[in-house]
VOPAGU-2260 file (C-alpha; in pm, 1 decimal, decimal comma):
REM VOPAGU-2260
SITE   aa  ch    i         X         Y         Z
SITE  UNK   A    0    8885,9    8118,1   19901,2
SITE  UNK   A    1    9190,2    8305,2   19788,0
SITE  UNK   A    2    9240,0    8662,3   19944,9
SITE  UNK   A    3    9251,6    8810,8   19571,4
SITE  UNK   A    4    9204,2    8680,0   19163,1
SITE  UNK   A    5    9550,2    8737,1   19064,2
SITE  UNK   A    6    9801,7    8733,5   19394,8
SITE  UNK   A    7   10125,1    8872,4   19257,1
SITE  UNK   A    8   10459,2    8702,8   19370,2
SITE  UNK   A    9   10767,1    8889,1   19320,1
SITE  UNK   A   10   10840,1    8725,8   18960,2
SITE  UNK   A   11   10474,1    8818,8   18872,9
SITE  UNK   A   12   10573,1    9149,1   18968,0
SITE  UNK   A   13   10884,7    9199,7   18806,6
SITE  UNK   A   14   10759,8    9076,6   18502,8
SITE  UNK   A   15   10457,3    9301,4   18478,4
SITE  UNK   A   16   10622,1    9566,8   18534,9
SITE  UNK   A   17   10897,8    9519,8   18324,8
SITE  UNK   A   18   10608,5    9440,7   18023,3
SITE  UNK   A   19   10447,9    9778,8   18148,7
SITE  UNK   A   20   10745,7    9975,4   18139,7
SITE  UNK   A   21   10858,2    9801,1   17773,4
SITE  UNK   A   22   11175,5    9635,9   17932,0
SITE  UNK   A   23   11265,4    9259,1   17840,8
SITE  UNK   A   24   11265,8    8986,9   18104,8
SITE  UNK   A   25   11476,9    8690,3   18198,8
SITE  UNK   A   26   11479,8    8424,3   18419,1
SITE  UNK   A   27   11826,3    8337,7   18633,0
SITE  UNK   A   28   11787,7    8097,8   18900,6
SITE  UNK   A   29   11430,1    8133,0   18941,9
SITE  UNK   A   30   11413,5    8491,7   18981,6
SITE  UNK   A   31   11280,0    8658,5   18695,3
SITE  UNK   A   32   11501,8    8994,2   18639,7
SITE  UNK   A   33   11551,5    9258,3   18375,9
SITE  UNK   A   34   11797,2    9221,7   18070,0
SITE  UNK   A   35   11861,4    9642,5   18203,9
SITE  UNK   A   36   12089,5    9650,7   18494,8
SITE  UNK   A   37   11945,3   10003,6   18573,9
SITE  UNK   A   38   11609,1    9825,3   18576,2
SITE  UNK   A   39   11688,1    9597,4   18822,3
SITE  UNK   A   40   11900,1    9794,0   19042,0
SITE  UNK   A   41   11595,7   10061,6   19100,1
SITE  UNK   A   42   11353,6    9732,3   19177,5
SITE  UNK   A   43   11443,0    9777,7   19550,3
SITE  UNK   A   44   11323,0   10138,5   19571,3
SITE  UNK   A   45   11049,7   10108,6   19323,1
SITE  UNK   A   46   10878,8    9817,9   19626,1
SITE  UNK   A   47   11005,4   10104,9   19871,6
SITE  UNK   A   48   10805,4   10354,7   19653,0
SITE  UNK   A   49   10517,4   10136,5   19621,2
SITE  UNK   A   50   10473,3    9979,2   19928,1
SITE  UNK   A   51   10536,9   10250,2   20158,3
SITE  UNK   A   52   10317,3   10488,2   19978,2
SITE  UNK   A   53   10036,2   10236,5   20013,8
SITE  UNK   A   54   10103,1   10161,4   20372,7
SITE  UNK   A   55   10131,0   10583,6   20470,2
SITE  UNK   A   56    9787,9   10610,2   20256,4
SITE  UNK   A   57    9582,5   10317,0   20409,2
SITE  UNK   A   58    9601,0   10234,7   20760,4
SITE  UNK   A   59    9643,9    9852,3   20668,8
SITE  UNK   A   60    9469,5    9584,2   20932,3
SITE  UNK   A   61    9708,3    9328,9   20913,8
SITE  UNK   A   62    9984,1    9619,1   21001,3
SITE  UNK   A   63    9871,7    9627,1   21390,5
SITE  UNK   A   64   10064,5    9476,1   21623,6
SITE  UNK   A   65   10128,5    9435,3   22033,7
SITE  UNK   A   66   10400,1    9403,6   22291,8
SITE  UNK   A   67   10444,2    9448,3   22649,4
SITE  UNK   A   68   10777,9    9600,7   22829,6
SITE  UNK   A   69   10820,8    9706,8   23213,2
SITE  UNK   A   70   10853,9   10036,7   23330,5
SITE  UNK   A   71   11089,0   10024,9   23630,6
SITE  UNK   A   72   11020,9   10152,2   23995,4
SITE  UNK   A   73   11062,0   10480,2   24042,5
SITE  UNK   A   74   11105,0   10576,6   23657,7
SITE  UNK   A   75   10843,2   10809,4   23469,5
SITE  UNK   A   76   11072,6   10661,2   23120,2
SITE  UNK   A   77   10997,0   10400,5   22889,4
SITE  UNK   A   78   11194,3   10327,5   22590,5
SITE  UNK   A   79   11041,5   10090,9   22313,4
SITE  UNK   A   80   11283,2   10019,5   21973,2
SITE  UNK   A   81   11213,1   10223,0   21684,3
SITE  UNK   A   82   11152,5    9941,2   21504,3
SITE  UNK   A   83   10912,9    9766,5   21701,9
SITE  UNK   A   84   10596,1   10071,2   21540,3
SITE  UNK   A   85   10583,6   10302,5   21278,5
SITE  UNK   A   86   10232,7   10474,1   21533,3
SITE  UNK   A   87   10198,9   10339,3   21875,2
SITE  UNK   A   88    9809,3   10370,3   21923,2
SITE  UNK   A   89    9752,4   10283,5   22260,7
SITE  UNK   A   90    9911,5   10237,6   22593,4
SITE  UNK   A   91    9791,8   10028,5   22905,7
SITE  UNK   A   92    9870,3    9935,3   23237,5
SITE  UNK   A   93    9850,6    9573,0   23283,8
SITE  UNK   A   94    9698,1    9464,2   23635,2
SITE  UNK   A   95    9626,6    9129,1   23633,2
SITE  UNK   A   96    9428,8    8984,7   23374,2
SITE  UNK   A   97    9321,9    9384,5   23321,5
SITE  UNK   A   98    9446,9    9607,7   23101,0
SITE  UNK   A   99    9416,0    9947,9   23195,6
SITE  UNK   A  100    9447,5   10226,0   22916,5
SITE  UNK   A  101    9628,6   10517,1   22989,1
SITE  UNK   A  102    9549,2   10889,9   22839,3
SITE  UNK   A  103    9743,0   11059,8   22598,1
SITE  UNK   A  104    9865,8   11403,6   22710,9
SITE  UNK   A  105   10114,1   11614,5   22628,2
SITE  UNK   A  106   10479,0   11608,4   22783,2
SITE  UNK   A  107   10405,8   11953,8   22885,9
SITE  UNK   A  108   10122,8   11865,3   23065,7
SITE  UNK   A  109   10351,7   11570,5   23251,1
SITE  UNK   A  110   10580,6   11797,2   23291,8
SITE  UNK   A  111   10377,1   12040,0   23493,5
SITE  UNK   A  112   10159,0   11866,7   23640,3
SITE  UNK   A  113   10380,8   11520,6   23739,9
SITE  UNK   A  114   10695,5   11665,1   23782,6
SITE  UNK   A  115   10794,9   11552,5   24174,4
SITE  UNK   A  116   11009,7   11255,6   24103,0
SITE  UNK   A  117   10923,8   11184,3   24493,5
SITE  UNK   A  118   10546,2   11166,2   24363,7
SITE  UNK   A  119   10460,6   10835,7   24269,4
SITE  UNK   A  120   10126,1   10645,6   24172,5
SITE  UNK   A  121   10020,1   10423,3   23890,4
SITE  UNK   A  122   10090,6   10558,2   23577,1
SITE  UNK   A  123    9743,4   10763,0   23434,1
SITE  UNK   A  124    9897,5   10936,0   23147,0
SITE  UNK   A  125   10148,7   10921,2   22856,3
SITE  UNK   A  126   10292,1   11117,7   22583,7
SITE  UNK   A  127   10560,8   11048,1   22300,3
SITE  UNK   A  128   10902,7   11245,7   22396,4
SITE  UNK   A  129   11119,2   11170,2   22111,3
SITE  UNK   A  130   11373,3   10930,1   22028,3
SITE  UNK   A  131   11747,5   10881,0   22168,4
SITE  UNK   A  132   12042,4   11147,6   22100,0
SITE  UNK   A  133   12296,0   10902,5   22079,9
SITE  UNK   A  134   12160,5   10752,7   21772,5
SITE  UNK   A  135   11985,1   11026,2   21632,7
SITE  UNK   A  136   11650,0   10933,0   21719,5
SITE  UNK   A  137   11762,9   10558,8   21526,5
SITE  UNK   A  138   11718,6   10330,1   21842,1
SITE  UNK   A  139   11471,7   10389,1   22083,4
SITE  UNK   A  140   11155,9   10608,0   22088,4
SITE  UNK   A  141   11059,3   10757,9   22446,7
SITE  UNK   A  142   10752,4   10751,9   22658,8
SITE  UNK   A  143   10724,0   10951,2   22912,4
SITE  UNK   A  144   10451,5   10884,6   23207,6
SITE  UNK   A  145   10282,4   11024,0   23463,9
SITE  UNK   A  146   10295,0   10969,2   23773,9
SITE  UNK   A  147   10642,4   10819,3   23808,6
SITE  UNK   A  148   10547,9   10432,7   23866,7
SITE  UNK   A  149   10554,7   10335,3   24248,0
SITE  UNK   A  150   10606,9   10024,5   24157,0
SITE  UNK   A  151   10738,4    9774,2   23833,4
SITE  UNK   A  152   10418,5    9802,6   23578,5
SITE  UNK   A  153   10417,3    9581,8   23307,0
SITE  UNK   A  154   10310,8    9817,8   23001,3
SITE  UNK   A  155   10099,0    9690,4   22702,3
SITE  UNK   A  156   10118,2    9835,4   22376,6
SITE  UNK   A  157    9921,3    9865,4   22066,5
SITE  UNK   A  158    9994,2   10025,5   21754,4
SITE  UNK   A  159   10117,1    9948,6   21314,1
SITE  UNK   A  160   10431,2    9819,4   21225,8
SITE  UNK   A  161   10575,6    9827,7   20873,6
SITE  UNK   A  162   10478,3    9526,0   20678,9
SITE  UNK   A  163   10715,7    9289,0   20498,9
SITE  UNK   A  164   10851,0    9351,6   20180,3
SITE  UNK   A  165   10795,2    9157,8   19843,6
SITE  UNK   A  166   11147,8    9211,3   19783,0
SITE  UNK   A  167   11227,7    8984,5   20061,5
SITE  UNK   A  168   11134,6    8709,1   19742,6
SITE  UNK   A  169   11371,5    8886,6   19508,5
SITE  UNK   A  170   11683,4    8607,4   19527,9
SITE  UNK   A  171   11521,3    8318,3   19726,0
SITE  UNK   A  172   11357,5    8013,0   19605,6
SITE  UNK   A  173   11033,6    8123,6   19672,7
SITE  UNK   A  174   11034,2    8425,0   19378,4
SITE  UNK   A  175   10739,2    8185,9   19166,8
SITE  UNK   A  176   10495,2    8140,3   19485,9
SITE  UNK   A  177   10517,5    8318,2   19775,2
SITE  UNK   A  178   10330,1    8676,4   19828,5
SITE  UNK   A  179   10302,5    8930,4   20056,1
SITE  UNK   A  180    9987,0    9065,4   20233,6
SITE  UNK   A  181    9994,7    9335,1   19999,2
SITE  UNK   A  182   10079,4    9155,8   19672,8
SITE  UNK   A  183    9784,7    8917,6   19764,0
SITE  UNK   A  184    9552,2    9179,5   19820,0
SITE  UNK   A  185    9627,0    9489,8   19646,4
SITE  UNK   A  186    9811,4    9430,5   19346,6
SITE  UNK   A  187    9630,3    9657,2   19164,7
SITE  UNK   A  188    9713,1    9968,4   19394,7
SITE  UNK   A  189   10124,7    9834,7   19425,7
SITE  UNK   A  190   10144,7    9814,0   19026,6
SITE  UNK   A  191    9972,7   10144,3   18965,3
SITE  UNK   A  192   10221,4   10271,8   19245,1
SITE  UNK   A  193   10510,3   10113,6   19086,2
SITE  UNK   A  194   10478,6   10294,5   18762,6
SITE  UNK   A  195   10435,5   10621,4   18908,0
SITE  UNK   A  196   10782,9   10546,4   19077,1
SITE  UNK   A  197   10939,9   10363,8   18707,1
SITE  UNK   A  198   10792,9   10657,0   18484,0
SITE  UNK   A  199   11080,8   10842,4   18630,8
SITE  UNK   A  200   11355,9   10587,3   18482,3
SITE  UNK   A  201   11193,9   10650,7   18183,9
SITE  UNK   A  202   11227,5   11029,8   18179,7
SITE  UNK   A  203   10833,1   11068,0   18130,6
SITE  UNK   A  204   10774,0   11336,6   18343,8
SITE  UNK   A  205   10877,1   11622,7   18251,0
SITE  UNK   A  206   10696,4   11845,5   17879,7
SITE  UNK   A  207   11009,7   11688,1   17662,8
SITE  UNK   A  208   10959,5   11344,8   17748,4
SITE  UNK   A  209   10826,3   11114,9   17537,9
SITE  UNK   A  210   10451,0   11080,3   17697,7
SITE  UNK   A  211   10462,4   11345,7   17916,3
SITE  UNK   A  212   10081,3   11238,1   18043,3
SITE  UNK   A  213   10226,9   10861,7   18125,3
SITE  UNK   A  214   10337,1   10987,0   18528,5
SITE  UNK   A  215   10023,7   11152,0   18599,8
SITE  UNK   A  216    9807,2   10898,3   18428,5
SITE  UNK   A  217    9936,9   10638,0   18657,0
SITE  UNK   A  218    9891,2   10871,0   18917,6
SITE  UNK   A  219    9550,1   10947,1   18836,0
SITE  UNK   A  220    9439,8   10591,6   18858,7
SITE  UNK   A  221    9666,5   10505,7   19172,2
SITE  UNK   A  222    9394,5   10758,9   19308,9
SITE  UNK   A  223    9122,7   10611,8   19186,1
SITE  UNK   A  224    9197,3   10252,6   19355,1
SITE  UNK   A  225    9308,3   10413,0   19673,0
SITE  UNK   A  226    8951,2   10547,9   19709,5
SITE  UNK   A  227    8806,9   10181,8   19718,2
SITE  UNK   A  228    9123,8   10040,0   19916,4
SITE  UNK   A  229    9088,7   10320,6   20157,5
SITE  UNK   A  230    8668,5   10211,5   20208,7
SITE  UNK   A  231    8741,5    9863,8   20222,1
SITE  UNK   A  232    8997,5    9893,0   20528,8
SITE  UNK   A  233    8762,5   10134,2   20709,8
SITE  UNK   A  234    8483,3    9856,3   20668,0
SITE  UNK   A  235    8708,6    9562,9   20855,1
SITE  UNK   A  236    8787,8    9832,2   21132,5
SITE  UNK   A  237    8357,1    9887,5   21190,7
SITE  UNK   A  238    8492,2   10271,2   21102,8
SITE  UNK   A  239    8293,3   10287,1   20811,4
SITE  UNK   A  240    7957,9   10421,9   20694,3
SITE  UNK   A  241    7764,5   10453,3   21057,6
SITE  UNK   A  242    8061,8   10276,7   21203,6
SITE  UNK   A  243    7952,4    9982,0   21035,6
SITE  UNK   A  244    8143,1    9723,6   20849,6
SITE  UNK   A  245    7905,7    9796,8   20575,1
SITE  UNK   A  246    7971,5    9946,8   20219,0
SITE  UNK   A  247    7864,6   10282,3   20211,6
SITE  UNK   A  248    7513,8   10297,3   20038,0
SITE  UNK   A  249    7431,5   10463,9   19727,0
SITE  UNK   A  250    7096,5   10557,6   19822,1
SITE  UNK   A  251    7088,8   10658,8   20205,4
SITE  UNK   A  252    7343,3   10739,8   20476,8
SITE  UNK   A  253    7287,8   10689,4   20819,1
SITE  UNK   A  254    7360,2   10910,9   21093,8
SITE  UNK   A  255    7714,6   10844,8   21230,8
């Protein structure tokens, strides 16, 4: 059974957009563009606008992710690329088959209380200490642990990772059928959120635009489907309605 009624790909997209926003359509190579170059050259940050938004405002399944790394001998420093989460959730020891889970303090806390680099145990606690100063924060994120490891610990990871992009689509062969998890499954929510971001293009914001109302409508029922969206991803998590993967009911609640 398909994941949604009407899956968008990125030329189903682009076109209802473009119908939405009242801008004409053509097709070159298989990839549906606008006859407006300034159209098409804000399609990139329009996704960005879109996507992003709905990614920051659900905590989307399919956007958790894992990896292990080794924290060295003698080192209370791990650094994991920026790029590998958006939120690291947890962090575990790995023993074995086990996976111990660590704590989340605060580097203060390490600081204070596991600050004897002669010290050393297995790691108990962690807390996020920034990213890198030679790249501005662009290359690494740092954990910093407590105790300083006594030995090499492999270190398991958890945590949400941007998902891919329907732009990816924009100039391949693939424009006409492939989809994203987000195209497939919330097209509503990523058009609604598309227009809120194209209404600006069309100078409909502000009191002397031409629909002043057309931004905030959009808005207004970006809202309303993020209400629904938001439910729905709570459900598949068992953090719904009694921590259930029920719908919340209409006529009673139970206790959480």
């Amino acid at each position: 059974m398909a994941a949604a009624t009407n899956p968008l790909t990125y030329n189903d997209y682009v076109t209802q957009v473009a119908t939405l926003a009242v801008v004409n359509t053509t097709t070159s190579s298989g990839v549906v563009v606008g006859v407006d170059t300034e159209f098409n050259n804000l399609i990139p940050q329009m996704l960005n606008y879109a996507e992003l938004r709905i990614q920051r405002d659900i905590d989307l399944l399919p956007s958790q992710t894992s990896a292990n790394y080794l924290l060295n001998v003698g080192s209370n420093i791990l650094q994991v690329p920026v790029d590998d989460f958006v939120t690291i959730q947890t962090v575990s020891v790995v023993s074995g088959t086990a996976q111990l889970p660590l704590l989340p303090a605060t580097k203060e806390f390490l600081q204070n209380v596991y600050n004897d680099s002669s010290s050393t145990g297995q790691p108990k606690y962690f807390a996020m200490f920034g990213g890198d100063q030679a790249s501005g924060g662009n290359t690494w994120n740092n954990l910093v642990f407590g105790p300083y490891a006594n030995n090499a610990y492999s270190i398991a990871i958890t945590g949400t990772q941007r998902l891919p992009s329907l732009y990816k689509f924009g100039d391949t062969a693939n424009a006409s059928t492939a989809t994203t998890f987000i195209s497939a499954n919330l097209p509503d929510l990523l058009i609604q959120a598309s227009m809120i971001y194209i209404s600006q293009f069309q100078r409909n914001f502000g009191p002397a635009a031409n629909d002043p109302n057309m931004g905030p409508t959009f808005e207004l029922q970006y809202q309303n489907l993020l209400k629904s969206a938001f439910v729905e991803e709570a459900r598949k998590k068992f953090a719904a309605s009694a921590w259930s993967s029920m719908s919340p009911p209409m006529a009673a609640t139970p206790t959480r």
